[in-house]
C-alpha positions, 0 to 999 in steps of 0.5 A, a space after each residue: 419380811 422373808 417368805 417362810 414355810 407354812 404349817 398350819 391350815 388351812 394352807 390356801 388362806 395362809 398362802 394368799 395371805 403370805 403373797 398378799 402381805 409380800 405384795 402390799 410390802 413391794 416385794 413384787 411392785 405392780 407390773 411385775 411378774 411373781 416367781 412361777 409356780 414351782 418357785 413359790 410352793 418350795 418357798 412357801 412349803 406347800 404344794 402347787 395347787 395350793 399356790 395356784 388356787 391362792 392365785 386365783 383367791 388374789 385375782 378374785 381380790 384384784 391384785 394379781 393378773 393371770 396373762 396367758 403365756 406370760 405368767 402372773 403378773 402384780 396389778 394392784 397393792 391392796 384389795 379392790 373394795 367388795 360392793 357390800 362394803 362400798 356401800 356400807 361406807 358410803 354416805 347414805 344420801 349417796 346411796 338413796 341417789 342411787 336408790 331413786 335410779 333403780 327404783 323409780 325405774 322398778 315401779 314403771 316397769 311394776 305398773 306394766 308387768 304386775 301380776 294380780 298376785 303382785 297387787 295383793 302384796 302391794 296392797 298388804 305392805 301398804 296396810 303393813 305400813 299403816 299399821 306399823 305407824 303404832 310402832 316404833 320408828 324402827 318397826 315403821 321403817 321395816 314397813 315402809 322399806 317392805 311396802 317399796 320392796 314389794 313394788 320392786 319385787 312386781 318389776 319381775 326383774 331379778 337383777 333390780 331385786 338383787 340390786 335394791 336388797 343391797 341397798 337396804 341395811 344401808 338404808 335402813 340404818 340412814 332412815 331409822 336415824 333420820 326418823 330420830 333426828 328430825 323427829 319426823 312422825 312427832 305430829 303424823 305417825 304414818 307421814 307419807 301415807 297418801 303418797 304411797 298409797 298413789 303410786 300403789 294406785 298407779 301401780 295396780 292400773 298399770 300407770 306407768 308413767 305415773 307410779 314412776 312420777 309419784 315415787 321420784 317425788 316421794 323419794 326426792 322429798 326424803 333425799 331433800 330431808 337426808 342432805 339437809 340433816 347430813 
C-alpha cells in the first residue's frame, strides 16, 4: 500500500497509524532505518512534528527505536502487548500465582508497618465479608477481594498497591466463576472465615511470619481449586 496525504484529524493518530501499517506490511523490515523527518512529512503531508511526535507514539508502542546519530530505526512489526491486556488474557490461575507473590509478601510487610488506623479497616473489611456472606456470590467476592486489599493497602507500599489493583478485574472475574462452578458457598455461605480472620490477627500483632504462612495457605488452597476447574 502507497504512503498518501492525509486530511483528516487528528493528524499525529493518523501519521502513526500510516507508519504502523507500512510497518506491519515490510515496507521498513526490522533493522531498517525509516526515511528521515522531512522525507516523511512531504509524503505523509503533514508537518515534521506532527511526524516526530508519531515517532515517539511508535517507540511508546515498541516498534521503532530512536539511535542518537543514526536515525529511527524499525525494531519490531507489531505492538508490544500493554501489562493491562497481558493480564486480561492470561489464564486466571496464572495470574493468582503471581497474585500469591506480592501478596504473601504484602501481609508480612502489613504486620510490621500497620498502623492503628490500618487495623480499623482490616477489621471493617473482615466484617464486610462476613456480611457479604448473605449475598450473592458477586457481591461476597467484592468482599473478600476488599478484605485482601485492605492487608495490602497496610504494606504502605505504593508500587504493591498498584500492583495488586492490576490484578483484581482479572481475579474478580476467574473467582466469581469459580464460586459458580464449584458451588463453593452451597454448604457455608462465608467459606474461609477462620482463616481470614487468622491472619487479620496475625496482622494486627504484628506476626509477620505468620500473617505471611496463614495467607499462602489460604491462597494456595484457592489456586488448588482454580487449577483442578481450569
Amino acid at each position: 500500500m502507497a504512503l498518501g496525504a492525509l486530511h483528516r484529524s487528528p493528524l499525529v493518530d493518523q501519521a502513526a497509524e500510516s507508519l504502523r501499517e507500512q510497518i506491519a506490511e515490510g515496507l521498513w523490515p526490522v533493522g531498517t532505518r525509516l526515511p528521515g523527518e522531512t522525507t516523511l512529512a512531504k509524503t505523509l503531508g503533514v508537518g515534521r512534528s506532527t511526524v516526530r511526535e508519531a515517532l515517539r507514539a511508535l517507540a511508546g508502542a515498541g516498534l521503532v527505536q530512536a539511535r542518537q546519530g543514526a536515525g529511527v530505526f524499525v525494531i519490531a512489526t507489531s505492538p508490544a502487548e500493554d501489562w493491562t491486556s497481558r493480564l486480561r488474557r492470561a489464564a486466571v490461575a496464572d495470574v493468582y500465582e503471581v497474585r500469591m507473590l506480592v501478596e504473601v509478601q504484602a501481609a508480612r510487610l502489613a504486620a510490621r508497618r500497620r498502623t492503628p488506623d490500618d487495623v480499623t479497616a482490616l477489621h471493617a473489611a473482615l466484617e464486610a465479608r462476613r456480611a457479604a456472606a448473605r449475598d450473592g456470590d458477586a457481591a461476597f467476592v467484592d468482599a473478600d477481594i476488599a478484605l485482601h486489599a485492605a492487608v495490602v493497602a497496610a504494606a504502605h507500599n505504593p508500587v504493591l498497591t498498584d500492583l495488586f489493583a492490576e490484578f483484581v478485574p482479572r481475579l474478580r472475574e476467574g473467582l466469581v466463576a469459580l464460586v459458580d462452578l464449584l458451588d463453593l458457598r452451597a454448604g457455608d455461605p462465608n467459606p474461609g472465615d477462620h482463616t481470614h480472620a487468622a491472619f487479620v490477627d496475625a496482622v494486627e500483632r504484628g506476626d509477620a511470619d505468620g500473617a505471611g504462612r496463614v495467607l499462602q495457605e489460604e491462597l494456595e488452597q484457592t489456586l488448588g481449586r482454580l487449577r483442578r476447574a481450569g
